[in-house]
N, C-alpha and C positions, 0 to 999 in steps of 0.2 A: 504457494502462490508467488508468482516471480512480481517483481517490483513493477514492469510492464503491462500490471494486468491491466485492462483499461484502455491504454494509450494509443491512439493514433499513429500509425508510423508508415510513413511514405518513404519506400524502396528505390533509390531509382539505379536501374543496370544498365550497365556500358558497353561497348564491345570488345571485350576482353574474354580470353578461353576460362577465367575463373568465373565468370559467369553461369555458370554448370553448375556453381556451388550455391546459386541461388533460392535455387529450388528445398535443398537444407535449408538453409536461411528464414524462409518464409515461415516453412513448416513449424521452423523454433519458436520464430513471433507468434504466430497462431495457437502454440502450445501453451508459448508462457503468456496467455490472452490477451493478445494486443490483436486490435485490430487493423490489417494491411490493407497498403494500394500500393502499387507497382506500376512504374514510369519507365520504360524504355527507350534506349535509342532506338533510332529506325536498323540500325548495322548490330544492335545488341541481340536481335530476332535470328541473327545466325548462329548464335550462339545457345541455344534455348526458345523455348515458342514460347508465347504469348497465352496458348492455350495451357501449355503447364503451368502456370503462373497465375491466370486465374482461376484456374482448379481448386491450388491451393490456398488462394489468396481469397476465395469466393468473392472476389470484384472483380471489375473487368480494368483490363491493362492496358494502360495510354501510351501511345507513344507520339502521338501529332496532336495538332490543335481540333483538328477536324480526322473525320473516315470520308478519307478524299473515296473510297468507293460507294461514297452513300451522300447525293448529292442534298439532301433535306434534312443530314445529320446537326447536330446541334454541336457549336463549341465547346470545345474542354477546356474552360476555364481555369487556367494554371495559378491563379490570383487566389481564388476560390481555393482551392486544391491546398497552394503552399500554408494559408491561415487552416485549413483543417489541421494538419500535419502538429503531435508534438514531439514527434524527432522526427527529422531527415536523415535514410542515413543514403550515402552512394554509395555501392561493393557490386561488382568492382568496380573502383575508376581508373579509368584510365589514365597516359599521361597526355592526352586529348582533352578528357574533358577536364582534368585536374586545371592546364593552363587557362579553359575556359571560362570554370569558376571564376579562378584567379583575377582574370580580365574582366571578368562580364558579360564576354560573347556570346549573346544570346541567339543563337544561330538555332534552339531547338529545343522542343516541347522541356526534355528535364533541365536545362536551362534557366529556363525563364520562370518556371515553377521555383527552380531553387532562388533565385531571383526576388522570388517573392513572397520566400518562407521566413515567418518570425521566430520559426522554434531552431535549437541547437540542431545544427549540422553536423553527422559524425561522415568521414570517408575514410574508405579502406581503398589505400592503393593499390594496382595489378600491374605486373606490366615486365618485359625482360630486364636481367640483371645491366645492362647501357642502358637501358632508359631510363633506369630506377637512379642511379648514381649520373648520370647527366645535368650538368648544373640547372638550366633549364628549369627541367623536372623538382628540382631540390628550389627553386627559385619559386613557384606555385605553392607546392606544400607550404614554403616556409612566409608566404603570404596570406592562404586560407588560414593560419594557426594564429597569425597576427590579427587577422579580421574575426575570432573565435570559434573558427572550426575546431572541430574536434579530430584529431589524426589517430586511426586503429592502423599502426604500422605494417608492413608488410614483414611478411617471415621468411627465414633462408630456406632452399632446398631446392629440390631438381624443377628445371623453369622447361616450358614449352619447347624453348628453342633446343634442350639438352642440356643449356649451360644449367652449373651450379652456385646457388646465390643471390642475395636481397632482394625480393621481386613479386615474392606469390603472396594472393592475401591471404590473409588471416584465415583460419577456419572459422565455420558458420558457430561453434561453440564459443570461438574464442571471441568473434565479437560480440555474441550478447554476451557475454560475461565483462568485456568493456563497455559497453554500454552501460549493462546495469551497475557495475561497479559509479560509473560516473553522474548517473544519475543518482546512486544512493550519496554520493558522497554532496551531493546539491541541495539536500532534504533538510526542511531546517531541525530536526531529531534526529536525524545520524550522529552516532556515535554515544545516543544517548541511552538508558535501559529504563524501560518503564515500567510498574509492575501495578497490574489488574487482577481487582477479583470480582467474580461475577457468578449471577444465581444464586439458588436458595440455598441452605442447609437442613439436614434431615438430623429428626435427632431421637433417635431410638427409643422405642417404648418397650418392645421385648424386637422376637426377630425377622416379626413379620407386618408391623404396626410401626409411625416412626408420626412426630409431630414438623411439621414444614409447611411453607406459604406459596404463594403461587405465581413467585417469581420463576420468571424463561431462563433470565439469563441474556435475552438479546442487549439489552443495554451494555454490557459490560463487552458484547463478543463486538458489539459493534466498536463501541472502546479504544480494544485492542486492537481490531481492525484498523482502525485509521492511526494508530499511533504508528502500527508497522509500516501502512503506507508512506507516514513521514518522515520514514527511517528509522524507528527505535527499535530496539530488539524487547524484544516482550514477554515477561514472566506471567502467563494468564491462568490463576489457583481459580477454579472454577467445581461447585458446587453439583447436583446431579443436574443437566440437561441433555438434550437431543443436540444444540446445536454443538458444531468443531470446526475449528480454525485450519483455514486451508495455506494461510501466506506462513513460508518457511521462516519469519522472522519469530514467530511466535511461538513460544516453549509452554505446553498447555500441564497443565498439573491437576489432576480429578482428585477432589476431595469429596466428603460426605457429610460430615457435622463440621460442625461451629470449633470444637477442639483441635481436629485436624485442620481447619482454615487459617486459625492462630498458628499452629506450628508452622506452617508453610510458609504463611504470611513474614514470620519473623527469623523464616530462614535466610530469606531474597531480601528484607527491605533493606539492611544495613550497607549492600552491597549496586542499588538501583537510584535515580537520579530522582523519577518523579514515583509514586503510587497513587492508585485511583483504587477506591475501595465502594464500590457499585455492589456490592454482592448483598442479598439479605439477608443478612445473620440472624439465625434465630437469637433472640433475646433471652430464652429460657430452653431448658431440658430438662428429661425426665431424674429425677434424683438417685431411685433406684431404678437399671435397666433388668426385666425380667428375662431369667433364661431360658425360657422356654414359653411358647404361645400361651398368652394369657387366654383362658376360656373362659365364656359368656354365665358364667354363673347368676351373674344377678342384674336386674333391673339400672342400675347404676353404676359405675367405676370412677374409685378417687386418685390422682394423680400428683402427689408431690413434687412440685419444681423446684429449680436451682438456677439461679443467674448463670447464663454464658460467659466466659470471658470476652469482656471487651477489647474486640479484635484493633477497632480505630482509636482507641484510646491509647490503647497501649505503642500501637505504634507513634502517634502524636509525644509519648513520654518521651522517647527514646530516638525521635527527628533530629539532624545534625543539618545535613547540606539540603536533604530531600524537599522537594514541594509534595504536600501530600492533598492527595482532595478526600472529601467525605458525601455521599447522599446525605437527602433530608425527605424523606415520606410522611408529608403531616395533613390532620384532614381539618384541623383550627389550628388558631393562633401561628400560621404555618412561619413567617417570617421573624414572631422575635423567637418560636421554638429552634429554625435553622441556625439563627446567630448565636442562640445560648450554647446549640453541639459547635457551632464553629469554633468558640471561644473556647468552650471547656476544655475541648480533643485538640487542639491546637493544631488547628487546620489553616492552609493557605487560600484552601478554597471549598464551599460547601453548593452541592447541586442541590436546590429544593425543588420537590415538585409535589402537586397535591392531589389529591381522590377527587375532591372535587372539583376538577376539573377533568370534560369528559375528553376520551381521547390519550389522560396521560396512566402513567403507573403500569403496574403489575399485566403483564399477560397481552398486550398489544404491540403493535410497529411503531407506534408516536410514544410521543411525550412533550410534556408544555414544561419548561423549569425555567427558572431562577438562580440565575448566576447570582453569589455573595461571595466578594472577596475578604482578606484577612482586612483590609482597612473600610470594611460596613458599604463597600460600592457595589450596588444589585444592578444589574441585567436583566430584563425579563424578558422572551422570546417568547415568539408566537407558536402555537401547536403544528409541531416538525416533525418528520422521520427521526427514528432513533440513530440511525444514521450520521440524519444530520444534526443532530445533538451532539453525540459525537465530536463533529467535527467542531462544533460548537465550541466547546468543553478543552478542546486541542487549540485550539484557536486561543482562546482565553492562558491558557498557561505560556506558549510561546510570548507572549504579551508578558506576562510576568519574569520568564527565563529572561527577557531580554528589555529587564526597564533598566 
């Protein structure tokens, strides 16, 4: 999943013959899920239709304020349009419309839209090798960049005109890759590694029987989810579920029992900035694992336990730089039971949430919790998408990274 998924992104083209390469362009945003609109000049239509571009773009493409052939049409609100938008980008621009940015010249629908956009601006210049080095030209660029555009350089090689040399844009690869590049680096977890574990653990009875709870797992994928959204890269040790992580930031690890969760766990933590341990550990296993299908012989069957390793404890021993957080699933005394694991496990932060409350825990989309930090300050949030607990939970620690 590319860092764009989600996002807004207002196209607008020029008339420039790199304009051709638009049509890539879109396809790439639409791929990496972002959702497009596309702004044309009136003179960019000779260069590519209007109709390929909403094909791909499945919106319809503006290039006036009005369809001067439709006397009852309603205005395209460019005001409107620039606040939807969270990137603009222009490819190509020209060195027309580069000076007009520059000035203001609002002479025309993508104009005045840019005009009236709050989000980052990226432009990719086009334009022949005299134009491109023309001080002029060099005099716009180096004004939109003062005002915080964002410039996706132009690259060398054979130009329209035959000449060879500084002028053509970018390839439609090579700007989402600067994009996303600049957008990750704006995230406030970039650079950071966070490491989730989530779902249940199974823990063998012989080899076709196993003891386990009826944790999804969505909690934790949701987690990881928004962590990578905010730039972190994600170590996600996840127990048996159905669900899987589609954003490339996330390195997924399938385990099965409580033993292999430990191992993994304390393979990654020494080496990761935060850990989030959402997973439900089983608390017991079977002492002896039978090898072969135990058969129904009698009325009754007795089962021997053995304590699991404690996964969150042991990582709390052995904390140096890490923030770690911990669940709390309690159906009494919910609150001083979450502060006595917080203290014990030596936790920065503990997510409580209870059974009795409907809506939260095991096997649904919600959850109601209880933020507790390391210094006894609760939060209590109203019953949310796990989602947006989540982001909740993300929320809460950027606050802590950054007191």
């Amino acid at each position: 999943m590319s860092i764009l998924r989600g996002k807004h992104i207002l196209l607008g083209i020029t008339a420039g013959i790199a304009a051709y390469k638009t049509a890539s362009l879109v396809r790439l945003f639409i791929k990496a899920g972002a959702d497009v609109k596309v702004i044309m000049t009136p003179a960019a239509k000779d260069f590519i239709t209007p109709l390929t571009l909403s094909t791909l773009s499945k919106n319809p493409v503006m290039s006036s304020f009005t369809d001067e052939t439709d006397d009852n049409a309603v205005w395209n609100n460019h005001v409107e349009l620039g606040l939807w938008a969270d990137l603009f980008v222009v490819a190509p621009a020209t060195a027309n419309t580069l000076s007009k940015m520059a000035s203001g010249n609002s002479d025309n629908f993508l104009i005045a839209t840019y005009l009236s956009a709050k989000c980052p601006v990226y432009f990719a210049p086009a334009m022949d090798l005299d134009m491109h080095k023309h001080p002029s030209t060099k005099t716009s660029i180096d004004t939109l960049k003062s005002i915080g555009n964002i410039l996706i350089p132009a690259t060398s090689g054979e130009l329209a005109s035959g000449l060879v040399g500084e002028g053509r844009m970018a390839e439609p690869e090579e700007i989402i890759e600067h994009i996303e590049s600049h957008v990750l680096d704006k995230l406030p977890f970039y650079g950071k590694t966070v490491l989730v574990t989530a779902g249940p653990t199974y823990e063998a009875i012989d080899p076709v029987r196993f003891i386990g709870n009826h944790s999804s797992g969505l909690m934790g994928f949701e987690i990881a989810n928004n962590a990578a959204q905010l730039g972190a890269e994600v170590v996600l040790i996840t127990g048996p579920t159905h669900f899987k992580a589609e954003n490339s930031r996330i390195k997924t690890i399938p385990v099965v029992s409580a033993e292999e969760m430990y191992t993994q766990a304390h393979t990654y933590f020494k080496s990761v900035d935060i850990a989030i341990a959402s997973a439900a550990v089983a608390d017991y296993k079977p002492k002896n694992v039978a090898s072969s299908k135990i058969k129904k012989a009698s009325s009754t069957l007795s089962l021997e336990l053995e304590k699991t390793k404690d996964i969150l404890a042991s990582l709390g021993a052995l904390k140096s730089h890490q923030l770690l957080v911990g669940f709390a699933l309690e159906t009494n005394d919910e609150v001083p039971n979450a502060i006595k694991k917080l203290k014990s496990k030596n936790l920065d932060l503990i997510v409580l949430n209870s059974l009795n409350d409907k809506g939260a825990g095991f096997g649904g989309k919600s959850n109601k919790v209880t933020l507790i930090d390391k210094n006894l300050v609760q939060t209590e949030f109203p019953l949310k998408s796990k989602a947006d607990v989540a982001q909740d939970i993300m929320i809460e620690l950027l606050k802590q990274i950054n007191a």
